[in-house]
MARLUMSE-611693 format. One line per 5 residues: number of its first residue (from 1); their letters; for each residue x, y, z of N, C-alpha, C, O. Coordinates in steps of 0.02 Angstrom, whole numbers, padded with zeros to 5 digits, always signed. Example, Ala and Ser with C-alpha at 12.3 -4.5 7.8 and 13.67 -1.06 7.14 Angstrom:
# MARLUMSE-611693
1	as	+00660 -00284 +00390 +00615 -00225 +00390 +00660 -00165 +00390 +00712 -00166 +00423 | +00642 -00112 +00354 +00684 -00053 +00357 +00645 +00002 +00394 +00670 +00057 +00402
END
This chain:
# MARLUMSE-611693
1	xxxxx	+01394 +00311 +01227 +01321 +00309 +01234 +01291 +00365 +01191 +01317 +00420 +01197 | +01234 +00358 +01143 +01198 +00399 +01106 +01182 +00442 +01161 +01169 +00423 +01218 | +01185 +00516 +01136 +01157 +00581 +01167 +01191 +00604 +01233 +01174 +00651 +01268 | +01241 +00562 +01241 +01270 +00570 +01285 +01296 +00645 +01335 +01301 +00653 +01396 | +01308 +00683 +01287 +01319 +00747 +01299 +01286 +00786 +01275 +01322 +00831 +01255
6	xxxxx	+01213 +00801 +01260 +01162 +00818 +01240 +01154 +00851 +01310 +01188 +00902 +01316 | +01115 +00831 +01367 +01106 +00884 +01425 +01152 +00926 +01446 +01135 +00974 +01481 | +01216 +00916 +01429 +01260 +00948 +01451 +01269 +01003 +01399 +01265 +01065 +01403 | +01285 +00960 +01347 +01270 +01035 +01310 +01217 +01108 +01295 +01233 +01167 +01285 | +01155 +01075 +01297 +01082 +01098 +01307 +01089 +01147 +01370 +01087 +01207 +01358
11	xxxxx	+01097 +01129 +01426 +01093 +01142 +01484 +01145 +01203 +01512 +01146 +01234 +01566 | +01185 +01207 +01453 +01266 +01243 +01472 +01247 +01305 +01399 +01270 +01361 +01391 | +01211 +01278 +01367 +01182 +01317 +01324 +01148 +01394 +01346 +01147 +01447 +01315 | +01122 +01378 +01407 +01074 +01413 +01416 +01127 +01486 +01463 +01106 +01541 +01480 | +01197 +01459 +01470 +01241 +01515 +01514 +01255 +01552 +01441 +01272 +01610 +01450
16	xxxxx	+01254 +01539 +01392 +01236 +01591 +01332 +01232 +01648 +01358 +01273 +01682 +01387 | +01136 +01662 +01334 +01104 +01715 +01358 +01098 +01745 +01414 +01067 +01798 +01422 | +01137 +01706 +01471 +01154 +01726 +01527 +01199 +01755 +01509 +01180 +01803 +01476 | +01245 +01753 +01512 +01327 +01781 +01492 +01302 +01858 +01456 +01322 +01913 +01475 | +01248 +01842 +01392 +01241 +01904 +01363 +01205 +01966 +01416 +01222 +02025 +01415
21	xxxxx	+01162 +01945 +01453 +01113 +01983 +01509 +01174 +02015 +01551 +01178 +02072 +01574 | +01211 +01974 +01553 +01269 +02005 +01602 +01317 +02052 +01606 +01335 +02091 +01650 | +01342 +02032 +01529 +01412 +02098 +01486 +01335 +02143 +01474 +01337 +02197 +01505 | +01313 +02139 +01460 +01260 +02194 +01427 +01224 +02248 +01479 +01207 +02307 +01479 | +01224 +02203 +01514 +01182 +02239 +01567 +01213 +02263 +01652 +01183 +02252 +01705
26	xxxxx	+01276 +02297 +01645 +01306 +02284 +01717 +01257 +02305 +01785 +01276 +02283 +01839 | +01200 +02345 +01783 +01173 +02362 +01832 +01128 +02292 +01863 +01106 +02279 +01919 | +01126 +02262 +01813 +01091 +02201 +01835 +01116 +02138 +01879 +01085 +02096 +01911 | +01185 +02148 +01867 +01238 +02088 +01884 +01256 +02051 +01966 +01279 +01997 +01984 | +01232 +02109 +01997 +01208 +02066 +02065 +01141 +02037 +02098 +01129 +02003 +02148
31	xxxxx	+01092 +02075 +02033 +01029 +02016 +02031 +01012 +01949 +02033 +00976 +01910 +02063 | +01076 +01952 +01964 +01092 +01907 +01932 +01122 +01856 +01960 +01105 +01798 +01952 | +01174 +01877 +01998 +01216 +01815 +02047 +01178 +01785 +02114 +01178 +01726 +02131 | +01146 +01841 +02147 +01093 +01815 +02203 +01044 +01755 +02175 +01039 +01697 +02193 | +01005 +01798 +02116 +00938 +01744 +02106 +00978 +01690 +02080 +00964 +01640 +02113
36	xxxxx	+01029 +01675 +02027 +01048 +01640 +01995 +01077 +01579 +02059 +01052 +01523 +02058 | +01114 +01592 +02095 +01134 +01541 +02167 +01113 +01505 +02167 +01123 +01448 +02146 | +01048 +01551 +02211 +00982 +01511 +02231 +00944 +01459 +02192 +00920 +01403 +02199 | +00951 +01501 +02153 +00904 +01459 +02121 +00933 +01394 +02072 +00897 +01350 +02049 | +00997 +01398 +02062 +01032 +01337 +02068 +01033 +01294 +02108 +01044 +01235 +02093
41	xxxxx	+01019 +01317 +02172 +00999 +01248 +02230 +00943 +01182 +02204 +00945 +01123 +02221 | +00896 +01216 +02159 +00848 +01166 +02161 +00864 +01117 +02101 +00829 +01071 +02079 | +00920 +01135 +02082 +00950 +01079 +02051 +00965 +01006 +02058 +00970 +00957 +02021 | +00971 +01017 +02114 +00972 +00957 +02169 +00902 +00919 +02171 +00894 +00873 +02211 | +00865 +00932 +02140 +00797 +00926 +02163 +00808 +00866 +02089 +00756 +00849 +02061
46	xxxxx	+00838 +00853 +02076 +00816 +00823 +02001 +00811 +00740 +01998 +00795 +00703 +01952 | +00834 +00727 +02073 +00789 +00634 +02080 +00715 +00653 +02118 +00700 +00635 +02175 | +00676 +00691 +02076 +00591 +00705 +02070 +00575 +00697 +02012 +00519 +00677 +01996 | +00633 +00713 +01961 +00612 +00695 +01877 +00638 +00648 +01852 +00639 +00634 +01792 | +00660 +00621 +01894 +00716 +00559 +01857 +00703 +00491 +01883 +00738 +00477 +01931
51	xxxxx	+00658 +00441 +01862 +00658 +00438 +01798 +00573 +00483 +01779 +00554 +00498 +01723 | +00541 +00495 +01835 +00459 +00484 +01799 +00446 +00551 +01755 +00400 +00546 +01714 | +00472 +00596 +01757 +00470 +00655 +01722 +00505 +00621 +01640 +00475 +00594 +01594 | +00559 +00632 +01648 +00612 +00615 +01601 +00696 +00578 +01629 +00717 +00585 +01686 | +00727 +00545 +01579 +00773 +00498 +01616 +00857 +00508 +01551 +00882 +00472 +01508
56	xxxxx	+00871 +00579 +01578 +00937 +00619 +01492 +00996 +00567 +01523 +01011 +00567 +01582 | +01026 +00524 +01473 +01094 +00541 +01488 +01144 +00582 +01519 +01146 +00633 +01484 | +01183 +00586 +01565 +01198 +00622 +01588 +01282 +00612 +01601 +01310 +00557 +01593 | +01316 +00670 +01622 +01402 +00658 +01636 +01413 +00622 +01691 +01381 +00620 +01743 | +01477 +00583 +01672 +01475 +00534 +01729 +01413 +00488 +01750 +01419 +00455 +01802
61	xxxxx	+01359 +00486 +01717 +01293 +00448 +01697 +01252 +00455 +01796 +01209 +00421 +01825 | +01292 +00513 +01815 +01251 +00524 +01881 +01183 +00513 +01893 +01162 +00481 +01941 | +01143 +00544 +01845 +01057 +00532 +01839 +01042 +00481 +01858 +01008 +00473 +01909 | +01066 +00429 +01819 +01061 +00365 +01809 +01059 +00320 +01873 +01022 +00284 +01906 | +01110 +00340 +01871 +01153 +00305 +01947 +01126 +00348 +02021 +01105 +00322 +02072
66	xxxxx	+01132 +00395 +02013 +01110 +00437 +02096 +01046 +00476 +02080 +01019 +00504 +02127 | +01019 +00481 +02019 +00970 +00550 +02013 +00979 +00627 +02018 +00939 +00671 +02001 | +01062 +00633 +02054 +01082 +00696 +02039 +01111 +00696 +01983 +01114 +00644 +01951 | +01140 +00760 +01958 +01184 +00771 +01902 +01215 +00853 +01894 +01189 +00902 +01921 | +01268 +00854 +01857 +01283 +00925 +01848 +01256 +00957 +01808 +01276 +01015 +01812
71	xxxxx	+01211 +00948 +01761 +01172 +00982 +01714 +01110 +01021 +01754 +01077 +01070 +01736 | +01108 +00988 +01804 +01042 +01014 +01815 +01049 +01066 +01861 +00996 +01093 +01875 | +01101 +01088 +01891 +01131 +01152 +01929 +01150 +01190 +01869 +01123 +01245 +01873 | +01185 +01185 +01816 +01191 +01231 +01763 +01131 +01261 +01757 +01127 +01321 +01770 | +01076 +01225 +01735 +01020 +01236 +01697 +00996 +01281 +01758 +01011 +01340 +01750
76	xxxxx	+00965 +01269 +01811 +00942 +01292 +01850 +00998 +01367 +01860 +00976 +01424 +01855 | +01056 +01354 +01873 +01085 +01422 +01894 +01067 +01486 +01820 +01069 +01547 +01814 | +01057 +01453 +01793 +01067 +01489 +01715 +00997 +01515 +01701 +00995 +01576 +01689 | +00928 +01478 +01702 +00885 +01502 +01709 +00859 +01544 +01753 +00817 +01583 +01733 | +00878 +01543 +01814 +00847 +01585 +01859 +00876 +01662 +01853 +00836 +01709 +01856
81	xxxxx	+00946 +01672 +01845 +00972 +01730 +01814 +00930 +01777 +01760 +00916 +01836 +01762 | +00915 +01722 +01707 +00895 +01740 +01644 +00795 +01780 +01661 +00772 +01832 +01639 | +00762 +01731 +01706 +00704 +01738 +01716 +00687 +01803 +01765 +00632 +01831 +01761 | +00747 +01828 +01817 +00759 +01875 +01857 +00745 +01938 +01834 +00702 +01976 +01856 | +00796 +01950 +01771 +00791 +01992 +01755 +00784 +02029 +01663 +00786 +02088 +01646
86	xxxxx	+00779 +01980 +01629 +00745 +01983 +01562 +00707 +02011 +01550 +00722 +02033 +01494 | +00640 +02037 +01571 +00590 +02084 +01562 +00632 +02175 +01586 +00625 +02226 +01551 | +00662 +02172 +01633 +00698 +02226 +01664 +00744 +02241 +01582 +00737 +02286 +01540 | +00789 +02182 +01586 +00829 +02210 +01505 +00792 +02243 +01451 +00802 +02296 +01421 | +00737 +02189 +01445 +00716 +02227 +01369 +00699 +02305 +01377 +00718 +02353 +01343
91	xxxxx	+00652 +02304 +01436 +00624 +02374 +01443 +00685 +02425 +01469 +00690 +02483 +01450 | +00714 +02404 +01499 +00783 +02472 +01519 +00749 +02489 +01585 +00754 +02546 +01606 | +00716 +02446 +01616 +00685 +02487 +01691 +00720 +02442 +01745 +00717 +02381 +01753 | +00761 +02503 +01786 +00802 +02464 +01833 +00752 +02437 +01899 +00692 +02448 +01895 | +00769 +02416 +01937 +00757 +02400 +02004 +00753 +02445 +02053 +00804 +02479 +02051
96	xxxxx	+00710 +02467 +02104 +00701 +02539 +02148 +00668 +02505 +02209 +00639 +02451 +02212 | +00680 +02550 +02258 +00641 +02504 +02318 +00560 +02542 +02335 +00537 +02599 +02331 | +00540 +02484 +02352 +00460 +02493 +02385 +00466 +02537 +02435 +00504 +02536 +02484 | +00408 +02593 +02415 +00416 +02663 +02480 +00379 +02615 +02555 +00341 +02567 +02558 | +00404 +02648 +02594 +00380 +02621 +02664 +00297 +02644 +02661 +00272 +02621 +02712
101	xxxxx	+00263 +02668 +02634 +00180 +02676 +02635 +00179 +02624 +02578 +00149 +02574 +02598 | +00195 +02619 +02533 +00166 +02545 +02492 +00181 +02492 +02539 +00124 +02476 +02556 | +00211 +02464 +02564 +00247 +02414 +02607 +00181 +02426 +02677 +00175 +02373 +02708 | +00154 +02460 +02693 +00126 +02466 +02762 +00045 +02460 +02712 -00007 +02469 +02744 | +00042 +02452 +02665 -00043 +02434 +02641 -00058 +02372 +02670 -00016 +02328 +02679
106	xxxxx	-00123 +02366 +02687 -00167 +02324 +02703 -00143 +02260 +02663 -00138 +02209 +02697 | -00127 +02255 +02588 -00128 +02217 +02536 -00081 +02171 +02559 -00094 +02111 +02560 | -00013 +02199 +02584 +00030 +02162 +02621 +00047 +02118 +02666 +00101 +02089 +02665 | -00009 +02108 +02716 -00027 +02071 +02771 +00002 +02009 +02756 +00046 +01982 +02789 | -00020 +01991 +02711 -00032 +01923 +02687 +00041 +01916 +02648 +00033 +01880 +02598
111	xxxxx	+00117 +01942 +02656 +00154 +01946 +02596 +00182 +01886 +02607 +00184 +01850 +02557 | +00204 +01865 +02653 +00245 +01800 +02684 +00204 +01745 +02655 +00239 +01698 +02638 | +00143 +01736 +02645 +00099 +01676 +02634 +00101 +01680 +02556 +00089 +01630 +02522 | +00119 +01749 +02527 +00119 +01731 +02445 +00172 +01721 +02434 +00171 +01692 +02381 | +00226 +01727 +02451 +00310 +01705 +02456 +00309 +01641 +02452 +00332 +01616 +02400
116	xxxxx	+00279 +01589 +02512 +00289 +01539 +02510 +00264 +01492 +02486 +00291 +01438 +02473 | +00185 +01513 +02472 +00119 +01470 +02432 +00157 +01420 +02405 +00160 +01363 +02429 | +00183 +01437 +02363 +00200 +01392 +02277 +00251 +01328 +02322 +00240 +01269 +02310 | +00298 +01346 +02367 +00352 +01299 +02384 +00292 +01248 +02443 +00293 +01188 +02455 | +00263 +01281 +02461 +00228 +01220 +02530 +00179 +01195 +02499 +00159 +01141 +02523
121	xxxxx	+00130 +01229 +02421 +00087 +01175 +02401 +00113 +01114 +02362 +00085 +01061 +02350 | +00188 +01142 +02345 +00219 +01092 +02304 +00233 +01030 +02341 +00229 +00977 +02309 | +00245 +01027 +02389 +00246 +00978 +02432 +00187 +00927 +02451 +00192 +00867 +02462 | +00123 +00974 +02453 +00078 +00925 +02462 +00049 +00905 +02389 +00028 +00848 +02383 | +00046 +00955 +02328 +00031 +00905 +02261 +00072 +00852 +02239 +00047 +00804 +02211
126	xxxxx	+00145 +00857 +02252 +00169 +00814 +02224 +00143 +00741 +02267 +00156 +00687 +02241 | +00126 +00744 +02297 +00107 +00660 +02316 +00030 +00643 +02292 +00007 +00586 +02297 | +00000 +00688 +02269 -00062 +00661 +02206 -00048 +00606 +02153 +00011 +00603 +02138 | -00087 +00565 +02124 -00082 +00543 +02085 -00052 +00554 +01995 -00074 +00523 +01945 | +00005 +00609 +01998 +00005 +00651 +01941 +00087 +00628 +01935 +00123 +00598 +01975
131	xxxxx	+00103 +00664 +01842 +00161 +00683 +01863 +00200 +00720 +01898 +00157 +00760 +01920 | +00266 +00744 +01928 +00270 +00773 +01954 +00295 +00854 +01927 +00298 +00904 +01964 | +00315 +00851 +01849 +00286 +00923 +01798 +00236 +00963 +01803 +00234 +01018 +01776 | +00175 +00931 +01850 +00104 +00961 +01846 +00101 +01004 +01902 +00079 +01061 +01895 | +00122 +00983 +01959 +00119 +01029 +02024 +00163 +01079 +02025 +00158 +01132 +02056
136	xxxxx	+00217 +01057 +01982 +00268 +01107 +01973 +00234 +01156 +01932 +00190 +01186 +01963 | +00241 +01168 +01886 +00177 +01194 +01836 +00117 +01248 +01890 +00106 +01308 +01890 | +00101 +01211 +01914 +00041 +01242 +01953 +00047 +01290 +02001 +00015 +01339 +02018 | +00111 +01255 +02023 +00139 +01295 +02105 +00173 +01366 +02079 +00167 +01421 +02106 | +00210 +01348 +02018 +00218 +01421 +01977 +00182 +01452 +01974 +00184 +01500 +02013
141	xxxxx	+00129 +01447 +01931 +00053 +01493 +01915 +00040 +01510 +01970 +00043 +01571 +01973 | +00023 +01482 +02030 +00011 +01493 +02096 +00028 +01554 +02104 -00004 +01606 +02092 | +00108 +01544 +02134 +00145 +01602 +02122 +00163 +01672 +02080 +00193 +01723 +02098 | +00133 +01654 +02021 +00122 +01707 +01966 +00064 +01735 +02006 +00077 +01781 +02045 | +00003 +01714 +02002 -00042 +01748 +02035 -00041 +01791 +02116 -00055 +01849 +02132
146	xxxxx	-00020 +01737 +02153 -00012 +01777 +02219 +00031 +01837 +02209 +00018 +01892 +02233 | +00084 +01823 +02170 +00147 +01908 +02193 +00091 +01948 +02140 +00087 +02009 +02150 | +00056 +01924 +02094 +00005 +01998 +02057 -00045 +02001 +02106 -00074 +02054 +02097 | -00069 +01971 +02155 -00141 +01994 +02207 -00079 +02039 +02238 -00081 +02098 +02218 | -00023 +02023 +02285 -00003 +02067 +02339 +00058 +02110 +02306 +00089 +02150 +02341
151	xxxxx	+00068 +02104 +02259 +00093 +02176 +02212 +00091 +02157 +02154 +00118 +02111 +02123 | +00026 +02228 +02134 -00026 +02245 +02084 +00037 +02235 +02039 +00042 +02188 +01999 | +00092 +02291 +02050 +00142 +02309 +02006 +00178 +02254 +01964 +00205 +02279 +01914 | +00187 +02186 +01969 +00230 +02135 +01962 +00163 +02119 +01906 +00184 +02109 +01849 | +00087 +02113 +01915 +00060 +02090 +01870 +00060 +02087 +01808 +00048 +02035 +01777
156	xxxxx	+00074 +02141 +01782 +00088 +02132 +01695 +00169 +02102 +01680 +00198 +02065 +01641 | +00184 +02147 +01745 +00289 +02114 +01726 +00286 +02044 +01707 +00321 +02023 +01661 | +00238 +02000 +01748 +00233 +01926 +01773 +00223 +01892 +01694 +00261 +01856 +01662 | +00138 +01927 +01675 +00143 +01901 +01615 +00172 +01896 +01550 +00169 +01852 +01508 | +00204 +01957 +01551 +00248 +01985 +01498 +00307 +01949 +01505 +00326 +01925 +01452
161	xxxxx	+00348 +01937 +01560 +00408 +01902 +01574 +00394 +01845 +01569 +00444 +01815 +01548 | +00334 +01799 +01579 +00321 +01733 +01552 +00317 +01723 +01482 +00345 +01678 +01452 | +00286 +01761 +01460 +00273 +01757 +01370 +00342 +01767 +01357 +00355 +01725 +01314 | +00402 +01803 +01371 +00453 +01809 +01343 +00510 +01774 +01349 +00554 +01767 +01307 | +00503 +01745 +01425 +00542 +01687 +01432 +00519 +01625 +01386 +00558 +01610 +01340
166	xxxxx	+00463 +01589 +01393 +00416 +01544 +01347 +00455 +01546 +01278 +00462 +01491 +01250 | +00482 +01605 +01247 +00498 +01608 +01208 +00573 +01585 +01183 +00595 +01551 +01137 | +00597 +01619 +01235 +00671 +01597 +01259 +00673 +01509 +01253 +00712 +01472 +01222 | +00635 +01500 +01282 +00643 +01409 +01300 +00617 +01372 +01258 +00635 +01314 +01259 | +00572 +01390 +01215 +00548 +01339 +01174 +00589 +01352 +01086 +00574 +01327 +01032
171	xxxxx	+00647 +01405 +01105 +00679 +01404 +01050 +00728 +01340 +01074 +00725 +01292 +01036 | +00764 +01335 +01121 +00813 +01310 +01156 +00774 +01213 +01157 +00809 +01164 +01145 | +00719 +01210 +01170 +00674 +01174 +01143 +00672 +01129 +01060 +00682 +01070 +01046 | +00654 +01187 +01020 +00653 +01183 +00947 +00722 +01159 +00926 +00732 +01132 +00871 | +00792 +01174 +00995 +00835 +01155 +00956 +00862 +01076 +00954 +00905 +01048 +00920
176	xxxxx	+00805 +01045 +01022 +00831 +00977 +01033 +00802 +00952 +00945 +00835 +00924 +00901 | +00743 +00971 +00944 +00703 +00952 +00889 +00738 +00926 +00817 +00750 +00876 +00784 | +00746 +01008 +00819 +00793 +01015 +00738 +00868 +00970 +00744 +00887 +00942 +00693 | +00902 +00964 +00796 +00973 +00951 +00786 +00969 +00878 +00825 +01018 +00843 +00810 | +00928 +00850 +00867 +00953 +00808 +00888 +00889 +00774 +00891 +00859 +00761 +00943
181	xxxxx	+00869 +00759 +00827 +00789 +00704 +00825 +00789 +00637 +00859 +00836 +00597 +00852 | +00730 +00625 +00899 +00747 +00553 +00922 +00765 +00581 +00997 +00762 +00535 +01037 | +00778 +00629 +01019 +00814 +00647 +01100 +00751 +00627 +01117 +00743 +00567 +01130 | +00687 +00678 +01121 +00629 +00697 +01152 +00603 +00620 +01173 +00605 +00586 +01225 | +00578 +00609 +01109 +00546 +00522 +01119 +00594 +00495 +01172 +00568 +00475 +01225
186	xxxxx	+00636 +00493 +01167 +00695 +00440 +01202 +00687 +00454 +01273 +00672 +00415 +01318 | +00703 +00527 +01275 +00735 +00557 +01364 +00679 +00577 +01402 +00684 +00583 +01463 | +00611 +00590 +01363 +00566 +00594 +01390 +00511 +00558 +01396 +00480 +00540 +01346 | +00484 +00539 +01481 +00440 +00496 +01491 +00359 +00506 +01482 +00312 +00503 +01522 | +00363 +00517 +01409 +00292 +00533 +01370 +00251 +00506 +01380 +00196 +00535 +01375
191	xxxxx	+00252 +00438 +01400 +00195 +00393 +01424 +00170 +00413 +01491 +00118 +00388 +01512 | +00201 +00453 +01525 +00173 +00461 +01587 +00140 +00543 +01592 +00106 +00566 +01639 | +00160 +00580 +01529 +00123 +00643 +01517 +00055 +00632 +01458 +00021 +00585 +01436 | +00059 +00690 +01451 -00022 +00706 +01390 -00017 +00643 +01331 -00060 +00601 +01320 | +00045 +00649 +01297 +00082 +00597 +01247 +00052 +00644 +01193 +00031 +00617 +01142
196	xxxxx	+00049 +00714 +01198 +00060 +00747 +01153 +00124 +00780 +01145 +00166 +00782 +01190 | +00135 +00815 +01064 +00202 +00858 +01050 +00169 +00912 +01015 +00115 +00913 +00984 | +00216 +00960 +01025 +00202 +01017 +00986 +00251 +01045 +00954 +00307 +01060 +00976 | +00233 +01050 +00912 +00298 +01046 +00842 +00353 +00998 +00889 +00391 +01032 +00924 | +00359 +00943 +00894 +00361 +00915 +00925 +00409 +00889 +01005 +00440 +00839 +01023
201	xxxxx	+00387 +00972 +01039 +00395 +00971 +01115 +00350 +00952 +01151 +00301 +00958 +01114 | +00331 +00932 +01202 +00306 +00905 +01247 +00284 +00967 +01276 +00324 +01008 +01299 | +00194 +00979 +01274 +00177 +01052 +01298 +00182 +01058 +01385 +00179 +01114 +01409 | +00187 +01015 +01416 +00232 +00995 +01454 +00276 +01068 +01486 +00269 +01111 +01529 | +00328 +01044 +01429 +00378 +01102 +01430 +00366 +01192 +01413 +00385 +01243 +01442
206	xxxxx	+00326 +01178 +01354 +00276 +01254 +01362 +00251 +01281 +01405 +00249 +01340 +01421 | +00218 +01214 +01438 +00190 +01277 +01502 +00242 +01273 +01562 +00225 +01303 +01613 | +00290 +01247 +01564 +00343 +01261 +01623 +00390 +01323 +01582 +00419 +01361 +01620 | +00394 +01328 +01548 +00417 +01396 +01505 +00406 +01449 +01525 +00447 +01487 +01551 | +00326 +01463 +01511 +00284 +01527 +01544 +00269 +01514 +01613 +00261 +01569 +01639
211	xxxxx	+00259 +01461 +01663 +00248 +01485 +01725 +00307 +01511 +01772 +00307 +01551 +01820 | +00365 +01471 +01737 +00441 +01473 +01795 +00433 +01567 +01744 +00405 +01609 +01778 | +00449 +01584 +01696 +00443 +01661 +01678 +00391 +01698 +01702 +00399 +01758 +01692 | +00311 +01673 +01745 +00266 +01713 +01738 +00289 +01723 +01822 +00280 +01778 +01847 | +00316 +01673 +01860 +00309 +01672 +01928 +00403 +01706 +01948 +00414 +01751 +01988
216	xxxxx	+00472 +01658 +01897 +00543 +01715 +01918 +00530 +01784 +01900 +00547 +01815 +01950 | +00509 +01828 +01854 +00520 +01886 +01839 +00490 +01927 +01893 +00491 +01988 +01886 | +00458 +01895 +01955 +00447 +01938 +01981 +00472 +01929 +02066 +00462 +01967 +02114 | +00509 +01857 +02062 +00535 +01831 +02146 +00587 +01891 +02167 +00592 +01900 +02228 | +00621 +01927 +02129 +00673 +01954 +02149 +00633 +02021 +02185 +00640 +02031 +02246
221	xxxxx	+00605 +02051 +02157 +00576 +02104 +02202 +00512 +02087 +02239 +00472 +02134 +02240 | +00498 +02051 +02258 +00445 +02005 +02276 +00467 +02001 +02366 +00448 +02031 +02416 | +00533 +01930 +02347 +00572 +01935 +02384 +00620 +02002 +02437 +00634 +02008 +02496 | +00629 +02035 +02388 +00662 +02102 +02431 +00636 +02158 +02426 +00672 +02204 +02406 | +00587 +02165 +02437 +00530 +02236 +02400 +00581 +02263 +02370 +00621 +02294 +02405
226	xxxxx	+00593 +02256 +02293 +00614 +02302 +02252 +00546 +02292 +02215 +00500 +02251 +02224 | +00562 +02365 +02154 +00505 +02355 +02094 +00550 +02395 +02035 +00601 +02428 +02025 | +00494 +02369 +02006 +00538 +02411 +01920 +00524 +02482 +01926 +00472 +02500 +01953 | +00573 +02532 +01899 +00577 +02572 +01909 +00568 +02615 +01841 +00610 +02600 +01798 | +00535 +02651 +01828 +00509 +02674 +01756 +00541 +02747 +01734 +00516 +02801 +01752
231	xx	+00593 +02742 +01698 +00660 +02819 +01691 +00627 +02877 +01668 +00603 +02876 +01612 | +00624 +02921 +01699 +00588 +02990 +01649 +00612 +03008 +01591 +00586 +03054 +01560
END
């Protein structure tokens, strides 16, 4: 079958720069395995995109046949690692915990409801009339925004770690383009998005780039009051 091993490869691609975050960075490496897990779970999630999102070839043609697949736990375990803690790499600022008077602000009240926003609205957008890329999309941003209302501190991390992930992915992107012309049109269900490309990705994918980077770079201390920690 044409493209056959295209997601798999793509998708296994991405334990790359994982792998590098990892030898490179040992203080990071149990960030890395927690968020990365987890966040491989929602891999499972991938008969939501299959077919109306997009419909890849896949190993053992699972997609096809069940809507699960193994690519999509790679991808997912591999990104969430990468989105965790990528902004932390570039800058060299480790992880530190939230003093018990930041944690007891007023601002906090509300922390449990910005934790969960993004996962319980996703539930009720996706049964809108839309694709289901869009709520996803949204429920991110969501989440980008709420962890910057209830820690100030994550706000620039958020955007900065989105712009840099964005970057990350739409190279990884550029590469279906350049090396494997004909995937995009094919695997993706363009008729049911904008039916635009950009240089020719599906902006689509751009903005799931920067929101899953604007909203992971900051779940990990979000999640466990840590924050970045700035070295004298």
């Amino acid at each position: 079958m044409k493209y056959h091993y295209v997601w798999l490869a793509w998708s296994s691609g991405f334990l790359l720069p994982w792998l590098a975050l990892y030898v490179t960075n040992p203080r990071f490496r149990p960030v890395m395995w927690r968020v990365s897990l987890v966040t491989g779970v929602f891999g499972l999630t991938e008969p939501i995109w299959v077919p109306e999102y997009w419909n890849p070839p896949s190993l053992f043609e699972l997609a096809q046949r069940t809507g699960f697949d193994i690519e999509s736990l790679i991808f997912s375990f591999a990104i969430g690692g990468i989105g965790a803690v990528l902004y932390n790499a570039l800058t060299k600022r480790p992880f530190g915990p939230v003093g018990a008077a930041e944690r007891s602000r007023p601002l906090h009240r509300f922390h449990s409801v910005a934790l969960w926003a993004p996962f319980v609205l996703f539930v009720a957008l996706y049964f809108l009339p839309w694709n289901p890329i869009y709520p996803a999309i949204v429920c991110m941003a969501i989440g980008g925004i709420a962890s910057a209302i209830c820690r100030p501190d994550l706000k620039v991390k958020g955007l900065v770690g989105g712009a840099v992930f964005l970057i990350v992915y739409a190279l990884f992107m550029l590469g279906l383009v350049w090396f494997m012309p004909g995937y995009i049109p094919q695997v993706w269900n363009l008729a049911a998005l904008s039916g635009l490309l950009v240089g020719g990705i599906p902006p689509e994918e751009l903005f799931f780039g920067f929101s899953f980077g604007w909203y992971w770079s900051g779940v990990y201390e979000h999640f466990t009051w840590r924050t970045s920690v700035t070295l004298a």
